[in-house]
Backbone as XML, in Angstrom:
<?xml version="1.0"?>
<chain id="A" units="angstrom">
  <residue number="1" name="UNK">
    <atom name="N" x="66.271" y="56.619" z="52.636"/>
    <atom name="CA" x="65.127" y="56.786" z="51.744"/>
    <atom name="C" x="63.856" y="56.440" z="52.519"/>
  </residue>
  <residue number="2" name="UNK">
    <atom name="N" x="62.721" y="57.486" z="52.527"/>
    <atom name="CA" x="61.525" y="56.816" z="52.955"/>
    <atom name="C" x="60.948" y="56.068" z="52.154"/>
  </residue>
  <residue number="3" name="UNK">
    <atom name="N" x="60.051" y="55.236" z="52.926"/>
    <atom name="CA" x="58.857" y="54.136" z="52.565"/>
    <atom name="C" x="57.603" y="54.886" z="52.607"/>
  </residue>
  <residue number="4" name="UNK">
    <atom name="N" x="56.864" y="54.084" z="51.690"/>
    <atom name="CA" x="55.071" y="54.409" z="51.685"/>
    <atom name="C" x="54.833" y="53.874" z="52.882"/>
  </residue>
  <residue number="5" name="UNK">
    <atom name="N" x="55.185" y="53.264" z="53.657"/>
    <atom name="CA" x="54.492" y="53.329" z="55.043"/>
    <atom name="C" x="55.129" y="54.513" z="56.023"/>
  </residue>
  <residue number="6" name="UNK">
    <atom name="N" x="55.820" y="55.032" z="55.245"/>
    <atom name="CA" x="56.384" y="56.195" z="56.486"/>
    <atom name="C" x="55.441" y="57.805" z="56.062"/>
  </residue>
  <residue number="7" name="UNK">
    <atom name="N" x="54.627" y="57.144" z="55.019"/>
    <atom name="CA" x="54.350" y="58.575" z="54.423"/>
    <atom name="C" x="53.035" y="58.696" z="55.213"/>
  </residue>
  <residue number="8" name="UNK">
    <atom name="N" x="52.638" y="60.390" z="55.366"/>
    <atom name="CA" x="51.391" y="60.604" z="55.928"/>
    <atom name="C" x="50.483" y="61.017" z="55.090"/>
  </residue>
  <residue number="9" name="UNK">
    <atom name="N" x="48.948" y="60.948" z="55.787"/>
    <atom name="CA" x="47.885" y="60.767" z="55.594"/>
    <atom name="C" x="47.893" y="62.223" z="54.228"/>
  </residue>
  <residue number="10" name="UNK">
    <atom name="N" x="47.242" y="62.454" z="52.789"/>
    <atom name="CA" x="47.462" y="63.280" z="52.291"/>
    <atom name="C" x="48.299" y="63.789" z="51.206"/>
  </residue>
  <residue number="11" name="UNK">
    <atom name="N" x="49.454" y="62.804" z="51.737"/>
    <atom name="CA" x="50.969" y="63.111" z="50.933"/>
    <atom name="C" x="50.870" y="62.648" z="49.830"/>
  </residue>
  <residue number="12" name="UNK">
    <atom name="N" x="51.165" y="63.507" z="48.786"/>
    <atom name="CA" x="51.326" y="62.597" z="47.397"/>
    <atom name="C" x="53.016" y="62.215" z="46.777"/>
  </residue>
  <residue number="13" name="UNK">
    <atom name="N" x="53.143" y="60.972" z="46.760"/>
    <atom name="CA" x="54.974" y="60.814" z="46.440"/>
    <atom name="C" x="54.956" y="59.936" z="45.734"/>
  </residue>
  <residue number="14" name="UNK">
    <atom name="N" x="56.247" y="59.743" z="45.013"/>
    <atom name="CA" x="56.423" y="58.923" z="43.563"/>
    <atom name="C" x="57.885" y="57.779" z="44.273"/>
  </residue>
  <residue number="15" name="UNK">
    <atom name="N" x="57.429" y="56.857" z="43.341"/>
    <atom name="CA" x="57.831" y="55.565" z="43.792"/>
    <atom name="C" x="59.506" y="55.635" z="43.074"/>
  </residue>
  <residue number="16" name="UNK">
    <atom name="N" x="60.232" y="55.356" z="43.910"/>
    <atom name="CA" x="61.706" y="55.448" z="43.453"/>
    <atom name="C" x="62.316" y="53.874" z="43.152"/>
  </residue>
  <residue number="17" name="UNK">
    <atom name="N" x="61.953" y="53.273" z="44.185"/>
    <atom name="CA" x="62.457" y="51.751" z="43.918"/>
    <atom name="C" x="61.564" y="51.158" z="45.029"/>
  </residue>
  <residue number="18" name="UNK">
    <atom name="N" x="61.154" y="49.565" z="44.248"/>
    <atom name="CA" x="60.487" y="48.565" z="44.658"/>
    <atom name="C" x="61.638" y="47.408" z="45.186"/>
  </residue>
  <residue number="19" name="UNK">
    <atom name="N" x="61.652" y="47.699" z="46.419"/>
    <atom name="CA" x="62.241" y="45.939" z="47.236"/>
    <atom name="C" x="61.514" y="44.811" z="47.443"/>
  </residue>
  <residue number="20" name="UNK">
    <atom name="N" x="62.335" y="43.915" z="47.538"/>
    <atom name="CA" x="61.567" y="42.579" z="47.455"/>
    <atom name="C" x="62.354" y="41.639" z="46.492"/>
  </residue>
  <residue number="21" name="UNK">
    <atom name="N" x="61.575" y="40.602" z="46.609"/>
    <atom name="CA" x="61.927" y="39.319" z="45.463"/>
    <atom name="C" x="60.820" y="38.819" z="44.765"/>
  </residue>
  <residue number="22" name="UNK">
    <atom name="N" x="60.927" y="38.058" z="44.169"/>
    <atom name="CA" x="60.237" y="37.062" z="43.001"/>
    <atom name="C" x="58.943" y="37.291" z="43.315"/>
  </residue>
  <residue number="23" name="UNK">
    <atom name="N" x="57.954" y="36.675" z="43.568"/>
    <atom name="CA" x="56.445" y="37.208" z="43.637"/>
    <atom name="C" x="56.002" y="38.175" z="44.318"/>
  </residue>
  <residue number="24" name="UNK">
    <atom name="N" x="56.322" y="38.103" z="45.287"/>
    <atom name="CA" x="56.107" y="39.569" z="46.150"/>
    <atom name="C" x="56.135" y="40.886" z="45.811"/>
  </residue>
  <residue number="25" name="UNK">
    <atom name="N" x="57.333" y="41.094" z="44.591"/>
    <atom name="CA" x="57.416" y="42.384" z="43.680"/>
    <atom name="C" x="56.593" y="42.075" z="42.793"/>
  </residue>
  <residue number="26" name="UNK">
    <atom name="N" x="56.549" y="40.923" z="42.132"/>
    <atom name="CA" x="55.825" y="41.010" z="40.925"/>
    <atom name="C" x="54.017" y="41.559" z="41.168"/>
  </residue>
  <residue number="27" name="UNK">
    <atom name="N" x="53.462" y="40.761" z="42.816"/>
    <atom name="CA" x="52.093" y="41.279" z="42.492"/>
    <atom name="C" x="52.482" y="42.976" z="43.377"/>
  </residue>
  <residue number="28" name="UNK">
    <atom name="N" x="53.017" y="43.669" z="43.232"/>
    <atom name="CA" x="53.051" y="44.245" z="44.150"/>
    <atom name="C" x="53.003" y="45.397" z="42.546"/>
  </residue>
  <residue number="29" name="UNK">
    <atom name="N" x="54.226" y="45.094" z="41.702"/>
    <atom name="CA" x="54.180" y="45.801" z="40.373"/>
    <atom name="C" x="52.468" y="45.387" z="39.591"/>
  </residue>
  <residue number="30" name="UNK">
    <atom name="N" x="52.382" y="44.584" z="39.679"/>
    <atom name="CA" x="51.397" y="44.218" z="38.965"/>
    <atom name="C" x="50.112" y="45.201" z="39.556"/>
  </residue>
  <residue number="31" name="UNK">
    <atom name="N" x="49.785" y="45.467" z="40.624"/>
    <atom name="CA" x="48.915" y="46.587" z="41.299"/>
    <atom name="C" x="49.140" y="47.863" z="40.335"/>
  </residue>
  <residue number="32" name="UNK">
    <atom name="N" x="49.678" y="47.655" z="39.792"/>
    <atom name="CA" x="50.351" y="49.490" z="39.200"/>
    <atom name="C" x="51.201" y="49.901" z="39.924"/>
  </residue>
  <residue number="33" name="UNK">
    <atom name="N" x="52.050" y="49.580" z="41.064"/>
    <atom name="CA" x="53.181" y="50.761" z="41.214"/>
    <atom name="C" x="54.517" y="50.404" z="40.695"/>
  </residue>
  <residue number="34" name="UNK">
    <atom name="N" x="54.764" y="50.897" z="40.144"/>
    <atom name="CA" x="55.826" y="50.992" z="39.225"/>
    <atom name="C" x="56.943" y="52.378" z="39.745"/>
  </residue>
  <residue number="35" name="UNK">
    <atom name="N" x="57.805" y="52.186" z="39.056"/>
    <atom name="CA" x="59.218" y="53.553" z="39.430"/>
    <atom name="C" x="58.347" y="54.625" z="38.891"/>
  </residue>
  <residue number="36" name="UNK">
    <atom name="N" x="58.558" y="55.778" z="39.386"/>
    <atom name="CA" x="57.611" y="56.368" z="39.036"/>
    <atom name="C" x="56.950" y="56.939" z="38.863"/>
  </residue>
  <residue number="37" name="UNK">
    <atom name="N" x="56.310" y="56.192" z="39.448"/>
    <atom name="CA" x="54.473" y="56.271" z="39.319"/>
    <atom name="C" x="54.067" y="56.996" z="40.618"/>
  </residue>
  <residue number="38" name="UNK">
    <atom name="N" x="53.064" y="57.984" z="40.599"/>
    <atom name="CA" x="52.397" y="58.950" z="41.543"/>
    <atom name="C" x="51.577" y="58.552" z="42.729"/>
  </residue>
  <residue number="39" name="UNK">
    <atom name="N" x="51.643" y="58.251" z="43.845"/>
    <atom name="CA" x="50.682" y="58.040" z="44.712"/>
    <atom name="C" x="50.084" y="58.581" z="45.916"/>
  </residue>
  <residue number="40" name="UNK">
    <atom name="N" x="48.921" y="58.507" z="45.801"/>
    <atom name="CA" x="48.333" y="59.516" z="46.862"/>
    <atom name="C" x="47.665" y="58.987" z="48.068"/>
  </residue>
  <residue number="41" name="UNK">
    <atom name="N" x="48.012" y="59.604" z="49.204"/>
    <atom name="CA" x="47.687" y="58.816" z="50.513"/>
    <atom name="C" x="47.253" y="59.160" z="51.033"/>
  </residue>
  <residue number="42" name="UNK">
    <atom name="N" x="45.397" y="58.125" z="50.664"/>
    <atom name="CA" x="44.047" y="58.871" z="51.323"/>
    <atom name="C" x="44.012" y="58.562" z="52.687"/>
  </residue>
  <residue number="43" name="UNK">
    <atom name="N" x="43.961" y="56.917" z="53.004"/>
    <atom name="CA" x="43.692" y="57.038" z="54.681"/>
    <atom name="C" x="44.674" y="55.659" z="55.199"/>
  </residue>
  <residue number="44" name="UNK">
    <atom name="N" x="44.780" y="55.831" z="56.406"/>
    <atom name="CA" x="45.405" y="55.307" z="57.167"/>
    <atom name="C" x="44.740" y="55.011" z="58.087"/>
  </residue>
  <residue number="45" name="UNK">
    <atom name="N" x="44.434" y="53.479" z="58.641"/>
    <atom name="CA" x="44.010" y="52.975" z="59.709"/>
    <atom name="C" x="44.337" y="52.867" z="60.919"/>
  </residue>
  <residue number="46" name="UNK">
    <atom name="N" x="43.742" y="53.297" z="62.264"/>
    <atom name="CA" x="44.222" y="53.821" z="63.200"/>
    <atom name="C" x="45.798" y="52.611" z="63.895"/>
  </residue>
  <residue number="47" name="UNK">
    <atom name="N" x="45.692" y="51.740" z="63.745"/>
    <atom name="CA" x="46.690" y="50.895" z="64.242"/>
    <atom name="C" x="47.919" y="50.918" z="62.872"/>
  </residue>
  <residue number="48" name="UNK">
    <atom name="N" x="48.001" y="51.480" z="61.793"/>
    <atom name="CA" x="48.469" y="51.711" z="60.621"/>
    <atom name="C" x="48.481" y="50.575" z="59.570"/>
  </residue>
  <residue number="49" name="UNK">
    <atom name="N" x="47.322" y="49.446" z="59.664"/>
    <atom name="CA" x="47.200" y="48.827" z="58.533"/>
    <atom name="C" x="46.227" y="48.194" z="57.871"/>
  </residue>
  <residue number="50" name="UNK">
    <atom name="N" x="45.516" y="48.588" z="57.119"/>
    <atom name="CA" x="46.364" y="48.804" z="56.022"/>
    <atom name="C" x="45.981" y="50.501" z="55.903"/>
  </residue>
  <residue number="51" name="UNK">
    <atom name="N" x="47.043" y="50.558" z="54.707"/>
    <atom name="CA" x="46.943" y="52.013" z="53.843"/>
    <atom name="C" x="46.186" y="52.008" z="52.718"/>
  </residue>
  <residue number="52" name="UNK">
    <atom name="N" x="45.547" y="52.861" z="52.620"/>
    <atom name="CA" x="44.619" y="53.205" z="51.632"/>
    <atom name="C" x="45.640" y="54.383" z="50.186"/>
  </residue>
  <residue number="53" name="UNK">
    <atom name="N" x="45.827" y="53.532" z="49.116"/>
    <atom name="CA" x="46.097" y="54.977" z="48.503"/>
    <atom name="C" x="45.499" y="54.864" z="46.767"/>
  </residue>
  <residue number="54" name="UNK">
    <atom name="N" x="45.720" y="56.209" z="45.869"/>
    <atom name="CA" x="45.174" y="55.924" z="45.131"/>
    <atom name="C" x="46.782" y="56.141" z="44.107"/>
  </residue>
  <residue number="55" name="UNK">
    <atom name="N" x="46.389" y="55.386" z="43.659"/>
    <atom name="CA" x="47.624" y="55.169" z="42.215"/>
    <atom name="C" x="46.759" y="54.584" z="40.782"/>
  </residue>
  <residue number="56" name="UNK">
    <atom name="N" x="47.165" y="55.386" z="40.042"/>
    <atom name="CA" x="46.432" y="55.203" z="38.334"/>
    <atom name="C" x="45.523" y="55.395" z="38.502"/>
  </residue>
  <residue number="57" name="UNK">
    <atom name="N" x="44.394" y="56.075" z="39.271"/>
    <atom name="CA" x="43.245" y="56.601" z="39.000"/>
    <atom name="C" x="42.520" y="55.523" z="40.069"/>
  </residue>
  <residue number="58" name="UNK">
    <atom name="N" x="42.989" y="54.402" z="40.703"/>
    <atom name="CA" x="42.198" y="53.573" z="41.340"/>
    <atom name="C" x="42.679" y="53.694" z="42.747"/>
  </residue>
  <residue number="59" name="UNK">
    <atom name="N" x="41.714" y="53.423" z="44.143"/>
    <atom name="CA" x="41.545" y="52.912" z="45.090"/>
    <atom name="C" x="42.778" y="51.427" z="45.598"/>
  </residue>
  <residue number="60" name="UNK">
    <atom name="N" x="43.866" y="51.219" z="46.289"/>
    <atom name="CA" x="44.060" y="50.248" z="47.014"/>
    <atom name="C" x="44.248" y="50.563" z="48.181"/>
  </residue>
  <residue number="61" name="UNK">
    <atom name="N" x="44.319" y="49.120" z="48.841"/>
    <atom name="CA" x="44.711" y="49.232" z="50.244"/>
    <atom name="C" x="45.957" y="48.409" z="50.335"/>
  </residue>
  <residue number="62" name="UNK">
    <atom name="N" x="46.987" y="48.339" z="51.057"/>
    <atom name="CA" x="48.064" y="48.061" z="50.617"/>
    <atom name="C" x="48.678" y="47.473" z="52.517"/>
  </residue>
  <residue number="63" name="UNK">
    <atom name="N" x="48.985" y="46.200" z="52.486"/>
    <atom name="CA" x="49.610" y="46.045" z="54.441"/>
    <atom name="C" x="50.610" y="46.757" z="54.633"/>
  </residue>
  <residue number="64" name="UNK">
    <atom name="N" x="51.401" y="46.498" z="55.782"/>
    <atom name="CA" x="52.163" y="47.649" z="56.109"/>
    <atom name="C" x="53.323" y="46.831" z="55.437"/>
  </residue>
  <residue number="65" name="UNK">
    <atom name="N" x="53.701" y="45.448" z="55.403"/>
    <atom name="CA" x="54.786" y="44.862" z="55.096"/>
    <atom name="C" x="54.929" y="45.335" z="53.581"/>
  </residue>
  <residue number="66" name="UNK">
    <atom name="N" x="53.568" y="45.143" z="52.695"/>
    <atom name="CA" x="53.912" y="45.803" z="51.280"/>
    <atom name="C" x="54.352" y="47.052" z="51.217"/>
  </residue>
  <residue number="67" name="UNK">
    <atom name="N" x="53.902" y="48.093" z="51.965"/>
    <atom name="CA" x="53.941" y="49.812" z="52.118"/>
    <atom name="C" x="55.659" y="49.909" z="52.579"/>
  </residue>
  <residue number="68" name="UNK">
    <atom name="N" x="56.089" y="48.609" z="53.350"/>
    <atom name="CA" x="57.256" y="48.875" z="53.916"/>
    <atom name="C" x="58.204" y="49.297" z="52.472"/>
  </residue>
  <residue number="69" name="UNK">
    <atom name="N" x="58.168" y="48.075" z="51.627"/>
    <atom name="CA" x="58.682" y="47.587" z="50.520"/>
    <atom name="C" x="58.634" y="48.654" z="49.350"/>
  </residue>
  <residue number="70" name="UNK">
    <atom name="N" x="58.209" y="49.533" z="49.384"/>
    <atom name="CA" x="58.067" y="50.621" z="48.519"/>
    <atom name="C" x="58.804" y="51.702" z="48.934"/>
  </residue>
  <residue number="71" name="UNK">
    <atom name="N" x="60.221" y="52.202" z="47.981"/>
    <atom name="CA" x="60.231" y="53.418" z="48.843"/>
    <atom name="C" x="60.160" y="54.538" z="47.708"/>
  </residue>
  <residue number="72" name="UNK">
    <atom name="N" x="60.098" y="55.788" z="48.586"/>
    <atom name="CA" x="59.203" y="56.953" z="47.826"/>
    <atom name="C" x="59.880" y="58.187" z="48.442"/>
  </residue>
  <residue number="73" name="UNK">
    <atom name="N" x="59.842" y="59.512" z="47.535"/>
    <atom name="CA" x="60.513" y="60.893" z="47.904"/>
    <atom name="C" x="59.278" y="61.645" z="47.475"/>
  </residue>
</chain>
């Protein structure tokens, strides 16, 4: 399964399952990404971190360790 950090610049993909444990998922759900949920991947920083994407209508930037933790089709 890919990760939101494997995804490129542009791509829009939906969140299949969130890894992790106890707080780390929770603020990570708490951002809005949820199973799912649609996200679009505006920019990427030249060393790859962070990621920029937009989910629910808003702007985040997201590290690569969180982006790892997300995976997406």
């Amino acid at each position: 399964m890919a990760t939101l950090r494997e995804t490129k610049c542009g791509e829009t993909v939906k969140v299949v399952k969130i890894r992790g444990e106890g707080a780390v998922k929770r603020r990570i759900m708490d951002m809005g990404i949820t199973k799912n949920t649609q996200i679009y991947v505006r920019k990427v920083a030249p060393l790859g971190d962070p990621v920029e994407i937009t989910v629910r209508g808003y702007e985040l930037s997201l590290r690569k360790a969180d982006a790892e933790m997300i995976e997406v089709e």
